[in-house]
N, CA and C of each residue as an Amber inpcrd file, in Angstrom:
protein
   312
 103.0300000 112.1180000 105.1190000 103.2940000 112.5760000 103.7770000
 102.2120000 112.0910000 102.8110000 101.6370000 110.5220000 103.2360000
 100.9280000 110.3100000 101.7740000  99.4700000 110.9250000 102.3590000
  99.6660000 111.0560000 103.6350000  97.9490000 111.5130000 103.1300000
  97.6600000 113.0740000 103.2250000  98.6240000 113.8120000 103.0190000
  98.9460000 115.0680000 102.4080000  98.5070000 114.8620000 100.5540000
  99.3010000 113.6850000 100.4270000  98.6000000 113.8510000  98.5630000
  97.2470000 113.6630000  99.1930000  96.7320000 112.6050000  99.4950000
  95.4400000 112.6550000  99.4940000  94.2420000 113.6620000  99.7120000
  94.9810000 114.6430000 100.7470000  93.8990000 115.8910000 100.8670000
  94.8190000 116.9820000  99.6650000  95.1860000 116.4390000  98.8530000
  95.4120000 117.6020000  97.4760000  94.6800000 117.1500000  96.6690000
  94.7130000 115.9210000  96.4450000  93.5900000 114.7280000  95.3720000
  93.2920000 113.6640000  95.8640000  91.6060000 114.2150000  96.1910000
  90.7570000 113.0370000  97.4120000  90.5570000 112.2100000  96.4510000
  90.5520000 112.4900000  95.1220000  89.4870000 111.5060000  93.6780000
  90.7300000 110.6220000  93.2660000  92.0090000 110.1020000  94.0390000
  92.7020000 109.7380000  93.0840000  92.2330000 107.8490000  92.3200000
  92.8900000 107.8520000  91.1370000  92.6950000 106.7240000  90.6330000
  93.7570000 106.1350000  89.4280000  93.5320000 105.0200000  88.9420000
  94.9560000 104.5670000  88.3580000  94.2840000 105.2090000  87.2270000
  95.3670000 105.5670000  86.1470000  95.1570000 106.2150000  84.5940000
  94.5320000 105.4420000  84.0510000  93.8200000 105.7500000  83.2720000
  93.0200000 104.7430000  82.1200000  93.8500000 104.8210000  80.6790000
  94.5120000 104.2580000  79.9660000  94.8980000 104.8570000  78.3900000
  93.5490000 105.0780000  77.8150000  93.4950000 105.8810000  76.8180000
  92.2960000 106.0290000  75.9730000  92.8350000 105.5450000  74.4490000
  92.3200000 104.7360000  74.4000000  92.7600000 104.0740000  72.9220000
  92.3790000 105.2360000  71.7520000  93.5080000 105.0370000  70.6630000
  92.9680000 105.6820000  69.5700000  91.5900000 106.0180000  68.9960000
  91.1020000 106.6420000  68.7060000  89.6870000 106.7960000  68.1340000
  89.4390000 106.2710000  67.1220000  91.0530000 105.9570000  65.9910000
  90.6170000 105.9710000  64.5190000  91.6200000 104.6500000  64.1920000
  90.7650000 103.4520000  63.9270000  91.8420000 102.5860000  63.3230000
  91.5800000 102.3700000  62.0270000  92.6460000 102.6830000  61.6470000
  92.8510000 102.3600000  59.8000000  92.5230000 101.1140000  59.3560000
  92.1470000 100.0670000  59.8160000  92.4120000  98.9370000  59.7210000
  91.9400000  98.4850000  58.0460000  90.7340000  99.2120000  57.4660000
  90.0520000  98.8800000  56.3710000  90.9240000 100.4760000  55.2870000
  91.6950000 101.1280000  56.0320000  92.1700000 102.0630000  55.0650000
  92.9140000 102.0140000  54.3880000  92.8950000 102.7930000  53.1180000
  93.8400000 102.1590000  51.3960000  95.4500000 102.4680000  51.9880000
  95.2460000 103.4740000  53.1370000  96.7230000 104.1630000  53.5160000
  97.4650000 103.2180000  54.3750000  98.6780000 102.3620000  54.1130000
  99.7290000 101.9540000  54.3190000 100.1060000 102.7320000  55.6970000
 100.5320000 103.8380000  55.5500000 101.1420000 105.0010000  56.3250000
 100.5440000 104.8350000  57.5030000  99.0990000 105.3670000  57.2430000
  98.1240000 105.5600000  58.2910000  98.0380000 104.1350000  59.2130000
  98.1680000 103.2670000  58.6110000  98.1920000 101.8290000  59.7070000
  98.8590000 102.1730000  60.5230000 100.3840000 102.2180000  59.2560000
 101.6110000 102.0290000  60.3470000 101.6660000 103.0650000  61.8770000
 101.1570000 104.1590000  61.3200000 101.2320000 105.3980000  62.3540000
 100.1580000 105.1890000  63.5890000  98.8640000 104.0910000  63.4580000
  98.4270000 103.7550000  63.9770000  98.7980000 102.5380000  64.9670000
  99.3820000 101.6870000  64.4710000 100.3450000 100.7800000  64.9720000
 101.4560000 101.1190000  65.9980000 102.1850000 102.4320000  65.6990000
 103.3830000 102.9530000  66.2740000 102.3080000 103.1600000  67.9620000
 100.7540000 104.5290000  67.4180000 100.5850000 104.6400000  68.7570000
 100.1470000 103.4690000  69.5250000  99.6180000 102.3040000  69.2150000
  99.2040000 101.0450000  70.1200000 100.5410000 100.8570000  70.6930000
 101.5110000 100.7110000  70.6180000 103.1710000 100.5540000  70.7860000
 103.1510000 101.4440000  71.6760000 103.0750000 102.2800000  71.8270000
 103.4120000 103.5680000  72.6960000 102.4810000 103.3660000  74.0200000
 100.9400000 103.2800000  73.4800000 100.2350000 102.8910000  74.9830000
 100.6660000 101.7210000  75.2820000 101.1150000 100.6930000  74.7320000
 101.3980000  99.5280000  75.8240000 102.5770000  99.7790000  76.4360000
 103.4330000 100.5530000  75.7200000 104.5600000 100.6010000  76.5770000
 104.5890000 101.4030000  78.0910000 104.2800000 102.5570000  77.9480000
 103.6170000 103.3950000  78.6970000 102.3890000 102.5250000  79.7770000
 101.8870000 101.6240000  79.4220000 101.1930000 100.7870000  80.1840000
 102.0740000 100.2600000  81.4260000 103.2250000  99.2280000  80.6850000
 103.8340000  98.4910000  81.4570000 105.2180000  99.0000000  81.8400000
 105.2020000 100.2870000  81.6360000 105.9840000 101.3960000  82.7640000
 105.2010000 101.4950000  83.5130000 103.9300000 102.2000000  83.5090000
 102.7200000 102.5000000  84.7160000 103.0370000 101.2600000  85.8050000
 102.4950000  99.9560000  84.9510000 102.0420000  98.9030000  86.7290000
 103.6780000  98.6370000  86.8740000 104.8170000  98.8220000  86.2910000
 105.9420000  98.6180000  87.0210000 105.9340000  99.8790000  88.4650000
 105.7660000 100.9170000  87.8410000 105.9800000 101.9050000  89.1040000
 104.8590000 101.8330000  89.8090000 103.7660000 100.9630000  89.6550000
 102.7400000 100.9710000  90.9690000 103.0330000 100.1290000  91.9920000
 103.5290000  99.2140000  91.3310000 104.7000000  97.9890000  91.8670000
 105.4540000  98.8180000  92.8200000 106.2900000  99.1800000  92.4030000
 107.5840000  99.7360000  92.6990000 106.8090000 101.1970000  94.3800000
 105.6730000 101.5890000  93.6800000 105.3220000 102.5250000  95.2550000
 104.9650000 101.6970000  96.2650000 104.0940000 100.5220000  95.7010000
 103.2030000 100.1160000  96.4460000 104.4530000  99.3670000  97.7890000
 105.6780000  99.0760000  96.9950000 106.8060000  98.6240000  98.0170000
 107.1190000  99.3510000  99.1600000 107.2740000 101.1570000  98.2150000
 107.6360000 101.5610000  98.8460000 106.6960000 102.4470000 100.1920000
 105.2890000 102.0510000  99.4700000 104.6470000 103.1500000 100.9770000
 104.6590000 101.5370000 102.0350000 104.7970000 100.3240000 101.8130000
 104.9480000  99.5970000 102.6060000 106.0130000  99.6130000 103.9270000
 107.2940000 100.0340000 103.0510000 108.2570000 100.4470000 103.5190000
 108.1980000 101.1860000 104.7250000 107.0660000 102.4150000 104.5270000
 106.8290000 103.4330000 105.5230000 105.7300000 103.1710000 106.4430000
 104.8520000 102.0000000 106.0610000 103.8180000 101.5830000 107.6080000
 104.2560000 101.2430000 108.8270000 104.0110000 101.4790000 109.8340000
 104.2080000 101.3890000 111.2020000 103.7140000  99.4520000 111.2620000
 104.0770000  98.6490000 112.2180000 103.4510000  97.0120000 112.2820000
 102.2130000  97.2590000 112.9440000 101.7820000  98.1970000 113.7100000
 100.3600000  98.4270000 114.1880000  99.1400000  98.6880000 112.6300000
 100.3920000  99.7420000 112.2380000  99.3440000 100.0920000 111.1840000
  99.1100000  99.3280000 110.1100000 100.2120000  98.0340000 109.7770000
 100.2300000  96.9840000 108.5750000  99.1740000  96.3380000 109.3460000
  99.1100000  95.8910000 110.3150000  98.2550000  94.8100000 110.6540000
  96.6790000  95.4850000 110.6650000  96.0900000  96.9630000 110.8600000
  95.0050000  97.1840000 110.2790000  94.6350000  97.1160000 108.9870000
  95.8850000  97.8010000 108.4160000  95.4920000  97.0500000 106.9480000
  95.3290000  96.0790000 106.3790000  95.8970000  94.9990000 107.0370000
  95.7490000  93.6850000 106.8200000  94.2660000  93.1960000 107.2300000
  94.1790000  93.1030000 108.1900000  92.4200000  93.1340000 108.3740000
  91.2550000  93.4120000 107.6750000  91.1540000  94.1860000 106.7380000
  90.7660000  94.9960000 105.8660000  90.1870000  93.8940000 104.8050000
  88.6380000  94.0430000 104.5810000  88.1160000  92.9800000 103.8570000
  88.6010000  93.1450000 102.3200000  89.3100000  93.9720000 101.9110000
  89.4180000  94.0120000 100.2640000  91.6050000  93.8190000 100.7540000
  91.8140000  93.4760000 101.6290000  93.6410000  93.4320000 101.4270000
  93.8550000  92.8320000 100.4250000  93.3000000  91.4750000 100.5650000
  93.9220000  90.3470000  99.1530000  94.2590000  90.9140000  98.1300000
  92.8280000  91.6420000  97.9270000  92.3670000  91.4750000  96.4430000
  93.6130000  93.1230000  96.1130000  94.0420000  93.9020000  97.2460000
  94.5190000  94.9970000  97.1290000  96.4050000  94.7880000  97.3640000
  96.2800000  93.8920000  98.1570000  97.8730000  92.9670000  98.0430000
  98.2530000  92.5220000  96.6040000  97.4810000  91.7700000  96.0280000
  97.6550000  91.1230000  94.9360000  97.8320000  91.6440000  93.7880000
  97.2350000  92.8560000  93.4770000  97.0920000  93.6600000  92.5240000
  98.1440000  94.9340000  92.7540000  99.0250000  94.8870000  93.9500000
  99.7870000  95.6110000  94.3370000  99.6370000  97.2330000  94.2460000
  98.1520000  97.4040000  94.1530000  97.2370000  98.3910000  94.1400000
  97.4020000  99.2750000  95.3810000  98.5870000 100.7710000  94.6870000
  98.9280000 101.5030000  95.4080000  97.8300000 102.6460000  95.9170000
  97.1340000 102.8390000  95.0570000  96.2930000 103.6520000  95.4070000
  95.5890000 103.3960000  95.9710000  94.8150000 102.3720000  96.0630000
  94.0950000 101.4220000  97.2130000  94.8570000 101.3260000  98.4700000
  95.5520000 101.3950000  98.5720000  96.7060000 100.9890000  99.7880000
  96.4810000 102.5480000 100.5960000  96.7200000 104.1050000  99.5140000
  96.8420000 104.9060000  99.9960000  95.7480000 105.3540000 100.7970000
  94.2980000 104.8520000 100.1370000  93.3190000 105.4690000 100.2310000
  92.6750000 104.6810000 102.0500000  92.9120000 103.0640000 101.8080000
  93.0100000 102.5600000 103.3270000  94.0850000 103.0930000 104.1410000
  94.8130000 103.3640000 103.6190000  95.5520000 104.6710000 105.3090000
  95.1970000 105.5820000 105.2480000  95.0430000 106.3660000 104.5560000
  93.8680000 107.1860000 104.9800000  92.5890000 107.4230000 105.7280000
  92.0590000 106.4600000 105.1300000  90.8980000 106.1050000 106.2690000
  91.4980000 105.6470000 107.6510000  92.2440000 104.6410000 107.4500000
  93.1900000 104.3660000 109.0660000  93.4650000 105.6200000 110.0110000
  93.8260000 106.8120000 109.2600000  94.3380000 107.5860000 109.5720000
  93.2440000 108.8690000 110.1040000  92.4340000 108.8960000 109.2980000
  90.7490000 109.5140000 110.3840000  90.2800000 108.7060000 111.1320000
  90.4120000 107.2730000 111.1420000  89.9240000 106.3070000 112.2780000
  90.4420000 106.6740000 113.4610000  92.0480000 106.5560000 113.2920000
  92.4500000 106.6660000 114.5860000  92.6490000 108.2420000 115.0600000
  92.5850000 109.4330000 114.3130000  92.5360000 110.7570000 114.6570000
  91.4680000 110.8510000 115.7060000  89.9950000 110.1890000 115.1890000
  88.8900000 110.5150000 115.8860000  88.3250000 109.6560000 117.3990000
């Protein structure tokens, strides 16, 4: 299943927020702060929904590795740094490769 997403979107990667363009910070408008303020509020929140549910996949494509196939991944000179960061997409993208390794 996951590496079906992957041959739909080979480029995948975690979202970036794009911060506002325009901060009021020096502007006479009250309003305009505040409305500026509201969206910083909104990307962080939206932030820390994001790494909760990367969290939350990264459990679950664990869930679905075979112990042959955890232990290649484990091997894997970037695991730590891809364990730690609970970096699902990283995770997806090494079974994937696992997964043309052992096809071929």
């Amino acid at each position: 299943m996951f590496v079906y997403i992957l041959r739909a979107k080979p480029h995948l990667s975690r979202p970036r927020s794009i911060p506002h363009k325009h901060c009021f910070c020096d502007a006479t408008s009250a309003a305009q702060n505040r409305q500026w303020e509201e969206q910083i509020d909104e990307i962080i929140k939206k932030e820390i929904v994001l790494e909760e549910n990367m969290k939350t996949l990264d459990s679950i494509i664990w869930g679905q590795v075979s112990d042959v196939l955890w232990h290649r991944i484990q091997a894997l000179d970037n695991f730590k740094t891809m364990n730690s960061e609970s970096d699902a997409i990283g995770l997806l993208i090494a079974l994937q490769n696992q997964a043309f390794i052992f096809q071929s």
